[in-house]
ROKE-279640 format. One line per field, with one value per residue (C-alpha): residue number from 1; residue in one letter; z, x, y. Coordinates in Angstrom, 2 decimals. Layout:
REM residues N
num	[NUM,...]
residu	[a,...]
up	[Z,...]
east	[X,...]
north	[Y,...]
This chain:
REM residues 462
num	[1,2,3,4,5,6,7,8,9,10,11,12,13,14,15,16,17,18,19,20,21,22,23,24,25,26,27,28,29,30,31,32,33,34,35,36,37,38,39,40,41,42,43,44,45,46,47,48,49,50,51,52,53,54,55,56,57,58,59,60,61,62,63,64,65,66,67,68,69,70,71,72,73,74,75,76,77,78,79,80,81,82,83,84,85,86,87,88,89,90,91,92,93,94,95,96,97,98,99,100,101,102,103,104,105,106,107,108,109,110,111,112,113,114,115,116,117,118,119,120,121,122,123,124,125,126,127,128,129,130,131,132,133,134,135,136,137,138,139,140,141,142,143,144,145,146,147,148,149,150,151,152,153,154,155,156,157,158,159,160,161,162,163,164,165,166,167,168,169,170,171,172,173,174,175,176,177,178,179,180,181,182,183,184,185,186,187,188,189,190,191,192,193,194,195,196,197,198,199,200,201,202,203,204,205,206,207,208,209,210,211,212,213,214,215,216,217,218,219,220,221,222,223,224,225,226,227,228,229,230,231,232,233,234,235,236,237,238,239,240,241,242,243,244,245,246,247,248,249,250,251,252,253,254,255,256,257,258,259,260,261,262,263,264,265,266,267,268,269,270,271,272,273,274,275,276,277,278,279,280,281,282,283,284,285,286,287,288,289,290,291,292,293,294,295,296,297,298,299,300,301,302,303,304,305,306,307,308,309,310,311,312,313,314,315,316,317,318,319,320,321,322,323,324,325,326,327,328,329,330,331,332,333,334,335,336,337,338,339,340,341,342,343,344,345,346,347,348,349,350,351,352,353,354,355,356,357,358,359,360,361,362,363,364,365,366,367,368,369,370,371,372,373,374,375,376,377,378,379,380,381,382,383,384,385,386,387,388,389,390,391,392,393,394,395,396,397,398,399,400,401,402,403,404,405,406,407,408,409,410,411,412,413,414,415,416,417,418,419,420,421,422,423,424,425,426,427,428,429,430,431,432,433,434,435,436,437,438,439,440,441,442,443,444,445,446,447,448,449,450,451,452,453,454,455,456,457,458,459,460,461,462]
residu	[x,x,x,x,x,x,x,x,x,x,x,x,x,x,x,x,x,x,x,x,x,x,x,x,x,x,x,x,x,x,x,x,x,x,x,x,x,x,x,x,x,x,x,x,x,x,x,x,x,x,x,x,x,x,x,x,x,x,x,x,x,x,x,x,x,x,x,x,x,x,x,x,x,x,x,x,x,x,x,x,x,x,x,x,x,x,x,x,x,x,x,x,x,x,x,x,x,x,x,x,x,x,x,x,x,x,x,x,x,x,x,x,x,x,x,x,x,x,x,x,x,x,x,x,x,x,x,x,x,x,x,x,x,x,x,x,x,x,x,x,x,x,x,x,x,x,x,x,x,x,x,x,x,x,x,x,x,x,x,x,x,x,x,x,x,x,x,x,x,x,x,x,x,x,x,x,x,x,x,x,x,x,x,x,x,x,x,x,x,x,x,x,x,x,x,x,x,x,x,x,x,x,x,x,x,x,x,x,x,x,x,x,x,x,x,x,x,x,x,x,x,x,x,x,x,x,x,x,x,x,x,x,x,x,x,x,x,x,x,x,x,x,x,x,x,x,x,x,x,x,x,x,x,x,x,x,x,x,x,x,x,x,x,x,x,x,x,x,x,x,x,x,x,x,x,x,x,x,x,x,x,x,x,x,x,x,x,x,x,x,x,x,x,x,x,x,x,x,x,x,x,x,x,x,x,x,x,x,x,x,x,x,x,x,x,x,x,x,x,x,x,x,x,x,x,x,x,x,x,x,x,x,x,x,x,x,x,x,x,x,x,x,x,x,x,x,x,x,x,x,x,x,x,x,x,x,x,x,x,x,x,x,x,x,x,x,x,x,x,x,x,x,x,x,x,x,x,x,x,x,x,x,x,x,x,x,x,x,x,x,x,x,x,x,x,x,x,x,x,x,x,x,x,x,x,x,x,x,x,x,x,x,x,x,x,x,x,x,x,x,x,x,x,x,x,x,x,x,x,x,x,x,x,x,x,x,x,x,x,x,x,x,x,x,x,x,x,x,x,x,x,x,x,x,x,x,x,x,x,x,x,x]
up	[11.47,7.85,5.06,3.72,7.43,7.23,4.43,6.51,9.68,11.40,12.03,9.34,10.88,11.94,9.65,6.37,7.49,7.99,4.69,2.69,4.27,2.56,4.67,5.78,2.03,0.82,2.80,0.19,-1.30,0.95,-0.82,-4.08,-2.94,-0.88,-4.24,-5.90,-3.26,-3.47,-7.34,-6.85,-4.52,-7.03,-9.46,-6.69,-6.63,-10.31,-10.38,-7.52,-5.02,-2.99,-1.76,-1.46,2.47,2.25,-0.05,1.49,4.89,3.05,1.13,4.62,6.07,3.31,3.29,7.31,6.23,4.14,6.78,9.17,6.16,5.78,9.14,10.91,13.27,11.18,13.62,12.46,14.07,13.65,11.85,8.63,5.82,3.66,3.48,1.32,3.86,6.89,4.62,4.65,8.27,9.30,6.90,8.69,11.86,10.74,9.16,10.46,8.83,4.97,5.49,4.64,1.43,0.13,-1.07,-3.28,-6.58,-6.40,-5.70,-3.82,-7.95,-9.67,-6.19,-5.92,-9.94,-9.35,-6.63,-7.83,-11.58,-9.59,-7.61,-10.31,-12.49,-9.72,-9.56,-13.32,-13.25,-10.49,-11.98,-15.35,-13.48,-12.06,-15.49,-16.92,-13.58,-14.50,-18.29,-17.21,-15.42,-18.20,-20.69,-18.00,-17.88,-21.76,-22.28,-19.41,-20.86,-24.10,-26.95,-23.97,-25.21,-23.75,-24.93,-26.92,-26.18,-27.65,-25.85,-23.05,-25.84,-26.78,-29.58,-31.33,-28.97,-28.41,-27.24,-23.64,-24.60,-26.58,-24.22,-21.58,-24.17,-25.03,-21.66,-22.03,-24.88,-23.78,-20.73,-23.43,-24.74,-20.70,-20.89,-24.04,-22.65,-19.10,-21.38,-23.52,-20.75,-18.40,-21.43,-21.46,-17.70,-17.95,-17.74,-15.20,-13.93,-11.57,-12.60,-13.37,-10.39,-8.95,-12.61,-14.91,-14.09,-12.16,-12.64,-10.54,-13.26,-12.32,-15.00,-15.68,-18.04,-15.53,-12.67,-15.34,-16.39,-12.74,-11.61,-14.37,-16.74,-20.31,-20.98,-18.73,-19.56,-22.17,-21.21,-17.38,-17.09,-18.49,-16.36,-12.90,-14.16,-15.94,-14.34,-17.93,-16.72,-13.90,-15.80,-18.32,-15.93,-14.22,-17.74,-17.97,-14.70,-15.04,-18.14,-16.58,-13.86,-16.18,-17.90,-14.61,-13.86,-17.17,-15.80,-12.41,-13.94,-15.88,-13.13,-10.91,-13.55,-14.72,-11.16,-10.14,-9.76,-13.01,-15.21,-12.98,-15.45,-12.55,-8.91,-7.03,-4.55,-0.97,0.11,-2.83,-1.81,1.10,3.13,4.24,7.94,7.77,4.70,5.98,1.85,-0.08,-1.15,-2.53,-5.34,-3.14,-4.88,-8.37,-7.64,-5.98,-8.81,-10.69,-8.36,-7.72,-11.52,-10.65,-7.91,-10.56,-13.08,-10.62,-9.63,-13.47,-14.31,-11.11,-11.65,-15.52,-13.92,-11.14,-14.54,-17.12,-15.86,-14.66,-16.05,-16.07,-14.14,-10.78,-9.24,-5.66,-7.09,-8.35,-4.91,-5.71,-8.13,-5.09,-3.22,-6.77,-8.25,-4.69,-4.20,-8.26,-7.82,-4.55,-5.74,-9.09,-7.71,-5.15,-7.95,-10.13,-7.59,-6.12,-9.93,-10.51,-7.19,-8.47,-11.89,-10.92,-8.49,-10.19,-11.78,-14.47,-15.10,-18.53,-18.94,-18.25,-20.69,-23.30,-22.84,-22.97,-26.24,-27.50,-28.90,-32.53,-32.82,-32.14,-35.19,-36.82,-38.97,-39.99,-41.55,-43.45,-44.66,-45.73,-47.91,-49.42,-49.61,-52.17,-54.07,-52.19,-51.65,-47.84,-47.26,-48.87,-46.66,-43.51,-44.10,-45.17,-41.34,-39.71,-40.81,-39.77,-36.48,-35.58,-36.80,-34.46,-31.93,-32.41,-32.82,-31.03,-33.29,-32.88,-35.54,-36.38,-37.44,-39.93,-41.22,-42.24,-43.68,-45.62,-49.72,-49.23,-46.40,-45.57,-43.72,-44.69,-43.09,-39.79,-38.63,-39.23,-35.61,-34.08,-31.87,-31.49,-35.79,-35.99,-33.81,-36.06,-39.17,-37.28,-39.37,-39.59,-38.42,-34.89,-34.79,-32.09,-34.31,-32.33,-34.80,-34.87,-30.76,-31.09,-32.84,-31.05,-27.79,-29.26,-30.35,-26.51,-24.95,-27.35,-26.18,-23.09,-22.91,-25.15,-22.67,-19.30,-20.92,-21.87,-18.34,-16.91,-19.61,-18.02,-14.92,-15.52]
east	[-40.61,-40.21,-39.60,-42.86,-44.51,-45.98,-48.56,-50.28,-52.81,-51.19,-47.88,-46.92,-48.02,-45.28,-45.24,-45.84,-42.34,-40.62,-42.46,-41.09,-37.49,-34.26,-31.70,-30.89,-29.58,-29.34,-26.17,-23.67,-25.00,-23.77,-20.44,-22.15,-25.07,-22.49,-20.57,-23.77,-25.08,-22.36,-22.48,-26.20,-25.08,-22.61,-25.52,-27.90,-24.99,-24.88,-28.42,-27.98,-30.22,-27.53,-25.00,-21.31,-21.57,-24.25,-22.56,-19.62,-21.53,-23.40,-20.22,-18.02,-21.41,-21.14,-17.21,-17.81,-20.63,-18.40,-15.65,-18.46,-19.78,-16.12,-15.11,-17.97,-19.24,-22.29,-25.11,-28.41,-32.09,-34.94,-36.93,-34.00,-36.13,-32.91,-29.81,-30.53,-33.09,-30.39,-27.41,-29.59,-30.88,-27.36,-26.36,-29.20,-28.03,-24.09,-25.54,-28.67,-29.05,-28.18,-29.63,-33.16,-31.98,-29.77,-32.99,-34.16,-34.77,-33.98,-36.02,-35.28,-36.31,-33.61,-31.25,-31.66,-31.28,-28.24,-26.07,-27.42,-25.80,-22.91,-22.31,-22.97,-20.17,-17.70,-18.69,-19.07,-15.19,-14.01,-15.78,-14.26,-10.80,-11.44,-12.80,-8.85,-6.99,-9.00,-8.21,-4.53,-4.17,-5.67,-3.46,-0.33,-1.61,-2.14,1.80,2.89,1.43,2.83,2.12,0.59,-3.27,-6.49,-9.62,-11.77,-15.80,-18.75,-21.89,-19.31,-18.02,-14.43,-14.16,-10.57,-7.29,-6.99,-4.39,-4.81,-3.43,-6.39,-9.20,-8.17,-8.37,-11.61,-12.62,-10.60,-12.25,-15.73,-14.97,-13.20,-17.17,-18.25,-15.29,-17.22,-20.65,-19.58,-18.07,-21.72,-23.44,-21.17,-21.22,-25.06,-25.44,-23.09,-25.95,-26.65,-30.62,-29.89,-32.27,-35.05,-36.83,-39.31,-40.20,-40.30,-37.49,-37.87,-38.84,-35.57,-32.92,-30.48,-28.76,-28.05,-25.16,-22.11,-23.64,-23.24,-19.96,-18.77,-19.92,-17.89,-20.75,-20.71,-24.00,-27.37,-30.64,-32.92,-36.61,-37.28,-40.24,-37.41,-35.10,-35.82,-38.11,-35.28,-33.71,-32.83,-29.02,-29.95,-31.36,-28.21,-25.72,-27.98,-27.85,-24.08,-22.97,-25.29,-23.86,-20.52,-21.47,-22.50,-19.14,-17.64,-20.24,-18.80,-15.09,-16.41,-18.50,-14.95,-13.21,-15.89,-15.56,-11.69,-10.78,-12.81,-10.64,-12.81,-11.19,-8.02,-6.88,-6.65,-5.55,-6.48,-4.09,-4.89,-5.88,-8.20,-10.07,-12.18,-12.33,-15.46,-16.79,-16.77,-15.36,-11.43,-10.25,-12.16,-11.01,-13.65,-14.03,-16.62,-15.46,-16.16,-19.15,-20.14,-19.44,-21.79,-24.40,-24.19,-25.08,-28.44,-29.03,-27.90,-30.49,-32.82,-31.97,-32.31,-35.65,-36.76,-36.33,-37.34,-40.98,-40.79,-40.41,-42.39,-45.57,-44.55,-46.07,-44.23,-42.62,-41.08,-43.37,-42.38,-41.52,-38.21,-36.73,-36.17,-33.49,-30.84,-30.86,-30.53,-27.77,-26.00,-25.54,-24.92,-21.72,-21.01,-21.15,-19.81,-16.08,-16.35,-16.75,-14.30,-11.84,-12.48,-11.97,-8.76,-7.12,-8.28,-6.70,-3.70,-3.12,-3.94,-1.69,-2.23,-1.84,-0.52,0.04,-3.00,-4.71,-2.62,-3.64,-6.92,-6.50,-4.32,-6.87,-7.37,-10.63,-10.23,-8.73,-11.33,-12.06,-8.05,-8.91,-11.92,-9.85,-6.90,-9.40,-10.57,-7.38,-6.62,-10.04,-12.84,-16.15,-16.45,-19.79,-18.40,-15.30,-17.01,-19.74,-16.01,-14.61,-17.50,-17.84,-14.34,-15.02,-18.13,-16.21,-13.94,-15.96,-17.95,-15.05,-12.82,-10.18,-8.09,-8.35,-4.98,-5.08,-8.40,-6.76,-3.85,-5.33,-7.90,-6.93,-8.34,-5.41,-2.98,0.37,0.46,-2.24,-1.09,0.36,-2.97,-4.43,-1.50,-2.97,0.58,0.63,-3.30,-2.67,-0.45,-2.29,-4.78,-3.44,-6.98,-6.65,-8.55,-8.11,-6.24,-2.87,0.38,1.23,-2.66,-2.69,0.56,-1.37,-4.08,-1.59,-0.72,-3.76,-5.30,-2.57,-2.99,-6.99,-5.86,-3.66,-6.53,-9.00,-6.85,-6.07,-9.80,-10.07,-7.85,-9.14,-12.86,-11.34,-9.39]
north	[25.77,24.65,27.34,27.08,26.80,30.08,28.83,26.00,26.60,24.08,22.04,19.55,15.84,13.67,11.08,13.61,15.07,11.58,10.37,13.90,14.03,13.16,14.42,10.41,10.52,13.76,14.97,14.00,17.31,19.43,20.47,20.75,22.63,25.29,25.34,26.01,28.85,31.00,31.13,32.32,35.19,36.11,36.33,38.34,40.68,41.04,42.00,44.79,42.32,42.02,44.67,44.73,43.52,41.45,39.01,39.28,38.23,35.33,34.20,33.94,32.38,29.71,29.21,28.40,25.75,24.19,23.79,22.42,20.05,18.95,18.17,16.93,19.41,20.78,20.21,19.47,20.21,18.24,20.70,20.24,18.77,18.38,19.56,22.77,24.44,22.98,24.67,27.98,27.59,27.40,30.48,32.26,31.38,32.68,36.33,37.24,40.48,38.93,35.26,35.54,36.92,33.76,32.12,35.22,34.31,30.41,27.98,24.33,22.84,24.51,24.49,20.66,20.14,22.02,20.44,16.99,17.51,19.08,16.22,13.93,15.51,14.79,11.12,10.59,11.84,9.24,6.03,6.71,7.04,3.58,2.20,3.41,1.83,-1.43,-0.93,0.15,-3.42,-5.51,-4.10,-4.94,-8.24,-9.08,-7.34,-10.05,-13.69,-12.57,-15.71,-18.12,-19.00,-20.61,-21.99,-19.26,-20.01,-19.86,-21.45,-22.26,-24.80,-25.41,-23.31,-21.93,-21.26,-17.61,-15.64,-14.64,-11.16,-11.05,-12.18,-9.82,-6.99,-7.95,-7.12,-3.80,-2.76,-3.05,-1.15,1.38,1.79,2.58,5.28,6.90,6.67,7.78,11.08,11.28,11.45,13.48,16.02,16.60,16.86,19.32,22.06,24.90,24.43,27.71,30.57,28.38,29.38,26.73,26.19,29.33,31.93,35.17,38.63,39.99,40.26,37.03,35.84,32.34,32.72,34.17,31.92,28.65,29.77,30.21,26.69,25.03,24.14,24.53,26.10,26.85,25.83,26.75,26.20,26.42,23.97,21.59,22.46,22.03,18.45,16.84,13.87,12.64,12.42,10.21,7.90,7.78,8.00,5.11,3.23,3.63,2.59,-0.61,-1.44,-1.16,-3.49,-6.06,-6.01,-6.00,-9.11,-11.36,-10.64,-12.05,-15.00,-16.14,-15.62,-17.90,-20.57,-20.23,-20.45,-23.43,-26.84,-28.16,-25.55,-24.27,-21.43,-18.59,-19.26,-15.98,-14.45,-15.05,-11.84,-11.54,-14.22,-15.95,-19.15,-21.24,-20.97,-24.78,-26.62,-25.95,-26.33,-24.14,-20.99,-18.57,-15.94,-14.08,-10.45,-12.14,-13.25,-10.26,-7.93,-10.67,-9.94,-6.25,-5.97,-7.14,-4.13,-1.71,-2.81,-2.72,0.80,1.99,0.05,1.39,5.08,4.78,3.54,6.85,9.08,7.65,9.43,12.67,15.61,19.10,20.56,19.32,16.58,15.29,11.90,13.18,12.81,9.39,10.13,10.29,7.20,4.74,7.31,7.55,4.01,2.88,5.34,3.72,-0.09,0.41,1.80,-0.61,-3.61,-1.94,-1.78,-5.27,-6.66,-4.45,-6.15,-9.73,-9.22,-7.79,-10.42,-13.92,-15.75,-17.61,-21.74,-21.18,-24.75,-25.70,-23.32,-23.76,-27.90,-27.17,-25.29,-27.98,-30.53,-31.41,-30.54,-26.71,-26.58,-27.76,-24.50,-24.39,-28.21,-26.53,-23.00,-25.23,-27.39,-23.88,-21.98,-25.66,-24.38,-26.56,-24.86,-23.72,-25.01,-28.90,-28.20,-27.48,-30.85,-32.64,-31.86,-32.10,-36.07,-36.65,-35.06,-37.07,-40.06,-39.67,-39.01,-42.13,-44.86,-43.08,-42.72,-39.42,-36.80,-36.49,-39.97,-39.55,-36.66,-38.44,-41.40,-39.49,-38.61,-34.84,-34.44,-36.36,-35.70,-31.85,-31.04,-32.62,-29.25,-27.20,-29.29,-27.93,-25.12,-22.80,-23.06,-22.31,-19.21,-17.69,-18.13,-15.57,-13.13,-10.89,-7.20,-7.25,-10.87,-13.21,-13.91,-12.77,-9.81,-8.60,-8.57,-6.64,-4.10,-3.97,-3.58,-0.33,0.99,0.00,1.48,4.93,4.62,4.90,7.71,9.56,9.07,9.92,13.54,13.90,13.04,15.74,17.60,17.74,18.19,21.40]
């Protein structure tokens, strides 16, 4: 029989059960919602519900579940709706006498809000230790190609060399942005929903406050109609780990294109990478492309459960279920894709050469012409239309660009060395920019980011 079985004339019908159950998905729980039990008997005993014994019984009852959770042997019955009423049927089964009394005071809304922000803490905490391995390895990287530069883009276009130091820490520093949101919103899901009740408290004396403190949380709720219907933090931590997917997806687009034969900038290691079933030569980027793709799922999952909550009215509605299954799996493919893209970066090497000749044409420097007509007093705008003649020109007759620039009165031979793309890089010399002694800066400051965030990490953790 259910727990609320009692209340109908008859059985629930099949399909109403298989329609309302989420144990398929709702066993990852388990842990937190133990964890989260045995804090509310603590409270029951506070408020003299509970005697000596009988939490004693309930807390051994629980410790036993846990074991059972952890290595496999909890059984469950078909009449298990989720894993909170199997947790207490279990309980019930382990101390008779005490087990009807677990549920006193507590409702599944604020036992469910519970374990879920529980459990969500915990995973919040092991994608932002991936993030910091993946910004650990970029920063390894940029120290190891030292001066050696590429093509920067814009549009996909050839646009200024860049140092590959700096292009990698690019990447580093938007996932440094994650790492702050990931904190944000770990921070404001870091509230206690137990003592809410089903949706506005309880007339037995529990109180929230030791109950919050012992479950690790900074504070407990305020308003109870709030919350036991807030799924707020599941729709953050939703928005976070999508927009870490899609920074993961623009490492594994560049990656698609930098390591196809057209560009050849990356060669992936073998065991980072996949053959063809039929064309014997190829050698894919199938974990690239698949942290391109899994972005899409994520999005989905977040657009998805914005449209389950935008018409909800207080307090708990049924439809709130449906924050498990998106959450569950974003976790899941996120420190899968972060992982996958950690082994591919650590593991490529790099065609420096090749880069560095892609970088190396005239017309990349085609801004250095126009500041080196300014720096002599010209108007930018004049400067700019100036370079931008000589460059179609030599497009048109095909005539190199170094050879324009000599012959033209405005130039001449001094300004030969501004195309060079190794003497353009250095003249980079803006803070935050790509010049060799601003990337050595910015080396130092990632690599101080770092630390900061690993002991705010352990920090949270503690």
């Amino acid at each position: 029989m259910t727990l609320w079985g009692k209340r109908m004339g008859t059985a629930p019908a099949e399909v109403l059960m298989a329609f309302t159950a989420s144990l398929s998905f709702d066993k990852r729980l388990g842990s937190s919602d133990v964890r989260g039990s045995i804090a509310h008997v603590h409270g029951l005993l506070r408020a003299g519900i509970l005697t000596s014994d009988e939490a004693e019984s309930l807390v051994d009852a629980l410790e036993k579940v846990r074991a059972e959770l952890a290595n496999g042997s909890f059984a469950y019955v078909d009449t298990d709706e989720d894993i909170h009423t199997a947790i207490e049927r279990r309980v019930t089964e382990l101390a008779p006498e005490s087990g009807a009394k677990l549920h006193t005071g507590r409702s599944r809304n604020d036992q469910v809000a519970t374990a879920l922000r529980l459990f969500a803490r915990g995973e919040v905490a092991v994608v932002i230790a991936h993030v910091l391995e993946l910004q650990r390895t970029l920063e390894r990287r940029a120290t190891e190609v030292g001066d050696a530069y590429l093509p920067g883009y814009t549009h996909l276009q050839r646009a200024q060399p860049v140092l590959l130091a700096h292009h990698l820490l690019a990447h580093g520093w938007a996932l440094a942005r994650d790492v702050d949101r990931l904190f944000a919103s770990w921070r404001r899901l870091d509230v206690s929903p137990l003592g809410a009740g089903a949706l506005a408290g309880s007339s037995l004396g529990i109180d929230p406050d030791p109950v919050a403190e012992e479950l690790g949380f900074h504070a407990r709720f305020e308003n109870s109609l709030d919350a036991v219907s807030d799924r707020d933090f599941v729709a953050e931590v939703l928005f976070d780990l999508a927009l870490v997917a899609i920074h993961l997806s623009r490492i594994g687009e560049e990656i698609v294109v930098f390591s196809s034969e057209e560009f050849g900038f990356v060669r992936l290691d073998d065991a980072w990478a996949t053959g063809s079933s039929m064309l014997p030569q190829k050698k894919n980027p199938d974990v690239a492309e698949l942290a391109r793709g899994k972005a899409g799922r994520l999005i989905g999952h977040l657009a998805g459960f914005l449209a389950t909550l935008k018409g909800l009215p207080l307090s708990y509605n049924k439809d709130l279920q449906e924050d498990k299954e998106p959450l569950f799996d974003a976790f899941d493919q996120v420190v899968l894709a972060l992982c996958g893209v950690e082994g591919l970066l650590s593991t490529a090497s790099f065609d420096i050469e090749r880069m560095q000749g892609a970088a190396g044409g005239p017309g990349l420097a085609a801004i250095d012409l126009a500041e080196w007509l300014v720096a002599g007093g010209k108007p930018f705008r004049d400067a700019h239309g100036l370079v931008g003649s000589l460059v179609r020109e030599s497009v048109d007759r095909g005539v190199p660009l170094g050879e324009l620039v000599e012959a033209h009165p405005e130039f001449g031979e001094p300004a030969l060395e501004v195309l060079d793309a190794a003497a353009a890089l250095r003249r980079r010399t803006t803070p935050g920019g790509t010049g060799p002694d601003a990337v050595a800066v910015q080396l130092e400051r990632f690599r101080r980011r770092l630390g900061a965030d690993a002991a705010r990490l352990s920090e949270r953790e503690a």
